[in-house]
VOLORO-163658 format. One record per residue (C-alpha): residue in three letters; y, x, z. Coordinates in steps of 0.2 Angstrom, whole numbers, plus 2048, in hexadecimal, padded with zeros to 3 digits. Layout:
! residues N
ALAYXZ...
! end
This chain:
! residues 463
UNK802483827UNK80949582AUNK817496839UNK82949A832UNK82F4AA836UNK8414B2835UNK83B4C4833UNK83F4CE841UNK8544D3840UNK8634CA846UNK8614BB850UNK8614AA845UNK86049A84AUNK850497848UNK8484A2851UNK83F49885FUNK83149F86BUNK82648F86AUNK81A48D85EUNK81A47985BUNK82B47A858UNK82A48884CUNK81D47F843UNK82747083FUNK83547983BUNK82A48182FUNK827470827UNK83946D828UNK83F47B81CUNK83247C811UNK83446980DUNK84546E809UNK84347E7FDUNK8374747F4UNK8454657F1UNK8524707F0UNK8494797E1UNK8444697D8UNK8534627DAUNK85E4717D0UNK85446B7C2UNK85E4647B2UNK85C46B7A1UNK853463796UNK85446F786UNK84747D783UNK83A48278EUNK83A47C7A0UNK84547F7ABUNK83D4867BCUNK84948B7CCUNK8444967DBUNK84F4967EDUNK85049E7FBUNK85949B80BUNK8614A9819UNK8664A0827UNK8744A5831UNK8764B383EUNK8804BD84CUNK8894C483DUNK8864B982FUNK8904A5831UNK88B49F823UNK87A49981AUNK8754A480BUNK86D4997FDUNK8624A67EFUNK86049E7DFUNK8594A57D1UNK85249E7C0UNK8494A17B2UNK8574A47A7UNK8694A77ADUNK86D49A7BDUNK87B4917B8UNK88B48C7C0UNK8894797C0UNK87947F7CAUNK8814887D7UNK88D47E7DAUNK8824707DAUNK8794767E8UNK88747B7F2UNK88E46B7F1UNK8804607F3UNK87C46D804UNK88D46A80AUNK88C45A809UNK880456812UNK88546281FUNK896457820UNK888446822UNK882451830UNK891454838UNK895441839UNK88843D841UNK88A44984EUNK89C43F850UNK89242F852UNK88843585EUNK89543B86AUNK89F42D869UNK8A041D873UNK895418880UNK88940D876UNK884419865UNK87D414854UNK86B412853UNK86342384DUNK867426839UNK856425833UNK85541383CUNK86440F831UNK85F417821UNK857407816UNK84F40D805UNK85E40A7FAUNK87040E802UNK87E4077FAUNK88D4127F6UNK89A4037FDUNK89140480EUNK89E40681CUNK891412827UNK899424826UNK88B42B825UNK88042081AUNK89042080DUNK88F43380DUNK87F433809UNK8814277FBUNK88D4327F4UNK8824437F3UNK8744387ECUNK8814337DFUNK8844447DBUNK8734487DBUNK86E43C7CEUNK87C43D7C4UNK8774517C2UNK86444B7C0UNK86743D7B4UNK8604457A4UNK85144D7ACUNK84E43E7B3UNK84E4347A2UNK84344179BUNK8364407A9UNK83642F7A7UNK83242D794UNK82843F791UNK81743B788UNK81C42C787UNK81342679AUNK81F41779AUNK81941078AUNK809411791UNK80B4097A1UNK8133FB797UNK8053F878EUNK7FA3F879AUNK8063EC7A7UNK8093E0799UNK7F43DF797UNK7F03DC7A8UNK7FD3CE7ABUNK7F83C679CUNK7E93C47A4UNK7DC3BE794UNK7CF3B679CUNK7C33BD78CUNK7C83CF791UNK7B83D5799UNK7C03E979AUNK7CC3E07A6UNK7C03D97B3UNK7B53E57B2UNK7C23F47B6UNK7CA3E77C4UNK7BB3E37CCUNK7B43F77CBUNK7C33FD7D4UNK7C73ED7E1UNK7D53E57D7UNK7DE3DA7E6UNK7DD3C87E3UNK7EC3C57EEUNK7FD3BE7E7UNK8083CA7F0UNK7FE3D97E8UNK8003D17D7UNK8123CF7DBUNK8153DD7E0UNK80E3E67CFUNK8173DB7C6UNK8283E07D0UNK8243F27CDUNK8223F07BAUNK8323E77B9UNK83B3F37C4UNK8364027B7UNK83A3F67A6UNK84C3F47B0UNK84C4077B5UNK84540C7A2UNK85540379AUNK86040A7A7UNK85B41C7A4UNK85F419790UNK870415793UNK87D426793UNK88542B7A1UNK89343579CUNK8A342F7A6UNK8AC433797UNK8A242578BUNK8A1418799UNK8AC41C7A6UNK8A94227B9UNK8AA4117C1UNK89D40B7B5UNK89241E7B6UNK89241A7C8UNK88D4077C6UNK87F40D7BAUNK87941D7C7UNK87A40F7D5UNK86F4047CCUNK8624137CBUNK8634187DAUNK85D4067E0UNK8524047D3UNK8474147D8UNK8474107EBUNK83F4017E4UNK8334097D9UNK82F4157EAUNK82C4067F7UNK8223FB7E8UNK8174097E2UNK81440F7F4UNK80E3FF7F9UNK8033FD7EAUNK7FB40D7EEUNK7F64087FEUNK7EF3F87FBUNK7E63FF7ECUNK7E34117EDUNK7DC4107DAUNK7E74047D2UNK7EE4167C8UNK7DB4197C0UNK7D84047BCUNK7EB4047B0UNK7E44167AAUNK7D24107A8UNK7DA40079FUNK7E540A793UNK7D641478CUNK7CE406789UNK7DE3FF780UNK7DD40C775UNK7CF40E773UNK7CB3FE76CUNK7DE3FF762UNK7D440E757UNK7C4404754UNK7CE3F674DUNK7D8403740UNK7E640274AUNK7F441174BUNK7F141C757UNK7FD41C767UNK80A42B769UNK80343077BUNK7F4437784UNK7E642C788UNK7E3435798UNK7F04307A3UNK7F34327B6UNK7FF4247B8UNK80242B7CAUNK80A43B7C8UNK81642F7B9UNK81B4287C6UNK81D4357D2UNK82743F7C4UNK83242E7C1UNK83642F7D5UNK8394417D7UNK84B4417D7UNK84B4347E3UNK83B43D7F0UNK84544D7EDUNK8544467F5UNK84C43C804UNK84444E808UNK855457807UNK85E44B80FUNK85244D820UNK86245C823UNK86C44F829UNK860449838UNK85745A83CUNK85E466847UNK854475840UNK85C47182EUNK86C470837UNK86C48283DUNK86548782BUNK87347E821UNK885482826UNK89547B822UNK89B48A818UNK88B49180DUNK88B4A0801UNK88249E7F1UNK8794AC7E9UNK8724AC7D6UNK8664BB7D3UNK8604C07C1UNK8534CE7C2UNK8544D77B1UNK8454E27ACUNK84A4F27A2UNK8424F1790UNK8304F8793UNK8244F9783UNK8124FF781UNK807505773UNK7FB4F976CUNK7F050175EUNK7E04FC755UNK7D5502763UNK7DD4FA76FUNK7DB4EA767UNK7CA4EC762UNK7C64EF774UNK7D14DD77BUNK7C94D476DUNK7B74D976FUNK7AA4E4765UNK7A14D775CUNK7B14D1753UNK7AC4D5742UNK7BB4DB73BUNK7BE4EB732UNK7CB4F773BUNK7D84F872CUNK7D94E472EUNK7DD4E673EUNK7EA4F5739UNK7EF4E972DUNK7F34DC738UNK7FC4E9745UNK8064EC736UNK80B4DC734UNK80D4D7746UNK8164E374DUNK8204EB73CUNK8154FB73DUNK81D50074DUNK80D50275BUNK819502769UNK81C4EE76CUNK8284EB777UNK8224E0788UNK8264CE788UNK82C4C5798UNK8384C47A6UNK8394C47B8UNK8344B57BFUNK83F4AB7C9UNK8374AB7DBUNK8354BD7D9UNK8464C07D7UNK84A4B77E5UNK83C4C27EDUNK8444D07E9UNK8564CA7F1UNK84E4C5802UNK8464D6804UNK8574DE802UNK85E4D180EUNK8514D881BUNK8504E7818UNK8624E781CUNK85D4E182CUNK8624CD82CUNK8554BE82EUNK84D4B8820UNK8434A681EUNK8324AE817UNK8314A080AUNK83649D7F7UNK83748A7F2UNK83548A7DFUNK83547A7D5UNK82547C7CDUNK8144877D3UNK8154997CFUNK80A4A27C2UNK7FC4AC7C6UNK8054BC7C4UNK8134B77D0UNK8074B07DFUNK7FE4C17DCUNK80E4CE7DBUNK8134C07ECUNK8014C47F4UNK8044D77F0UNK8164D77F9UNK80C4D0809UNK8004DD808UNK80B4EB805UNK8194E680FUNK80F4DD81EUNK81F4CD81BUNK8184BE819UNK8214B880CUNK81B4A7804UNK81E49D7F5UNK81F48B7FAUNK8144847EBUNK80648D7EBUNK8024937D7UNK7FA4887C5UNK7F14987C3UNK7F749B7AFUNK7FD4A97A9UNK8124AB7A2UNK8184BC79DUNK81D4C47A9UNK8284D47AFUNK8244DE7BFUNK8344E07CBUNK83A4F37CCUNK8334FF7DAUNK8465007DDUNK8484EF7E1UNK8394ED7EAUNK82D4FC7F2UNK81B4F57E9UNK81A4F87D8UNK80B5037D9UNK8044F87E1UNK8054E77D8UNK8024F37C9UNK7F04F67D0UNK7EB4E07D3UNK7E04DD7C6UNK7DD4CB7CBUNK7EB4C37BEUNK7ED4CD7B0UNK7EA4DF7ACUNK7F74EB7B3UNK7FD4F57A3UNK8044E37A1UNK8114E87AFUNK81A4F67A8UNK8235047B3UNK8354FF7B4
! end
């Protein structure tokens, strides 16, 4: 892991001399770009929705915290907002139990000895209750992303199917012991019960999540009861899943093993074919259906560290950047295509004018598809930031790994700039269209225009 740096500028916080420390600070923020970023997340329309943040703590002439947020289209208010009040508040939970601490002579136990899996929004601990609320909050903003995560391909039918086979338990089914005795099925009661308890925690948690939650249709008291119910039911799903991983490392591969076979011998008999994949990593369902809930238990760590605590103030300033490119266009022409597509194409040079013609409505100069992704943006507004002479956290969070382009342009700033300015999730290594940031904005557009590793540079137009 890389040690966290505040670039060389006006004294922050977390600047600290020893290295340990600075290493698990590190760790510290990271954890909570990374939620943060995830955690923003809640359309459900159109393409998806993808977040990047940035944090600049505060200095000698800067009070508060500055929050960066940028997207892939226009960052909304409800998102902004979001995060400032979910950050405030758990600054305010921070706050309490710094008051805990100082008074009396006998002090509550530390808060993560008092933190249970599930924390009830009635419970008369200050700072449990305050927790409760954000979480509240969190989820109610979550609550169709979460639905959707829950259901997409249709991974809940499948586990379903396979849950209701195993319990069944037909003594002729020879798929069955073969696949539990190839990957150790436990034989002991508690781990049968406790695979039964997490399926009937995600039959509970799937009717839940179908139910709407406007306040408007069923009332706040009852929205609350509903989220309250969720919240519960997830910590659940966390403990029981956990466990079962533990005692059977494999126990994801048997159900997805079992579900292959399922299908498989649905299609012999003339069956209909079933609605979702038949490769499916019954894991990462899971860990999808929980990351609302993981997301939170990360962000929350504010509360109890005192490196977040001098990240994260009590006032913080929220800033949405939108980097947009000037219209760029290039000439494509019968030669150029010949030349992308290959000599040995064996096609005639006035098909391919013809279907230039058509494509592009006899106009050669195609205008360049793409946009300025949104950890660049936020790239591109930290830079400013120190070039003004302030601390910056070298680190983006984004809510999902960057595209090739994006880690190389990052890789290319490094270079030029000698920052060590990181992306916290690494890159998929595909390929989105893409825009290059102005040499205005940032001083590198020659070269990340000459990195050839992604994607040829006529691609990333002059701006």
């Amino acid at each position: 892991m890389k040690i966290l740096k505040t670039d060389v500028g006006r004294h922050s916080p977390l600047d600290d001399d020893n290295v340990v420390h600075r290493v698990y600070r590190t760790a510290q923020v990271l954890n909570v770009l990374d939620a943060l970023a995830r955690l923003l997340v809640h359309k459900i329309d159109g393409s998806g929705q993808v977040f990047a943040v940035g944090i600049v703590p505060p200095s000698l002439t800067q009070a508060s915290a500055r929050i960066i947020i940028s997207e892939n289209s226009d960052v909304t208010e409800a998102a902004k907002n979001h995060a400032r009040h979910v950050l405030q508040g758990l600054h305010a939970a921070r706050k309490l139990v710094k008051q805990e601490l100082k008074g009396g002579d006998s002090p509550p136990p530390p808060l993560w000895n008092r933190i249970s899996g599930f924390i009830p929004t009635d419970i008369t601990d200050p700072s449990l209750h305050k927790l409760a609320e954000i979480e509240t909050v969190v989820v109610r903003y979550s609550w169709l992303k979460m639905c959707k995560r829950f259901r997409k391909a249709n991974r809940h039918t499948a586990f379903f199917t396979v849950y209701d086979a195993i319990l069944a338990h037909n003594a002729e089914d020879a798929a069955l012991k073969s696949l539990e005795a190839q990957y150790g099925w436990p034989q002991a009661d508690d781990f049968r019960e406790e695979f039964v308890f997490l399926g009937q925690v995600l039959r509970e948690l799937d009717k839940a999540l179908q139910q709407p939650l406007s306040d408007e249709q069923i009332g706040e008291v009852q929205s609350d009861k509903q989220i309250g119910w969720v919240r519960s039911a997830l910590a659940d799903v966390h403990v029981s899943s956990k466990t079962l991983r533990a005692r059977m490392p494999k126990v994801s591969d048997m159900c997805a093993a079992y579900h292959a076979d399922l299908l498989a011998r649905s299609n012999a008999q003339g069956k209909a074919k079933a609605d979702f994949a038949q490769d499916i990593d019954f894991n990462h369902w899971i860990d999808k259906v929980l990351s609302t809930y993981t997301d939170f238990r990360q962000l929350r760590r504010i509360i109890g560290s005192p490196t977040l605590d001098a990240v994260v103030t009590e006032e913080i300033e929220i800033t949405s950047v939108v980097q947009s490119p000037a219209e760029a266009f290039v000439f494509v022409t019968v030669d150029n295509l010949r030349d992308a597509l290959g000599t040995n194409l064996g096609v005639d040079d006035d098909d391919l004018s013809d279907f230039l013609r058509k494509r592009f409505q006899m106009d050669e100069r195609v205008k360049v598809r793409g946009c300025i992704h949104c950890e660049c943006a936020v790239l591109a507004e930290l830079n400013s930031i120190r070039r003004m002479g302030d601390a910056i956290i070298s680190y983006v969070g984004v809510s999902k790994p960057s595209c090739s382009v994006s880690s190389e342009y990052f890789a290319t700033y490094r270079k030029v700039t000698q920052q060590d300015m990181q992306t916290t999730r690494g890159t998929h290594d595909q390929v989105y269209p893409w825009r290059c940031l102005s040499r205005t904005t940032l001083p590198i557009g020659r070269s990340a225009r000459s990195c050839r590793t992604c994607c040829d540079p006529s691609s990333w137009p002059r701006l």
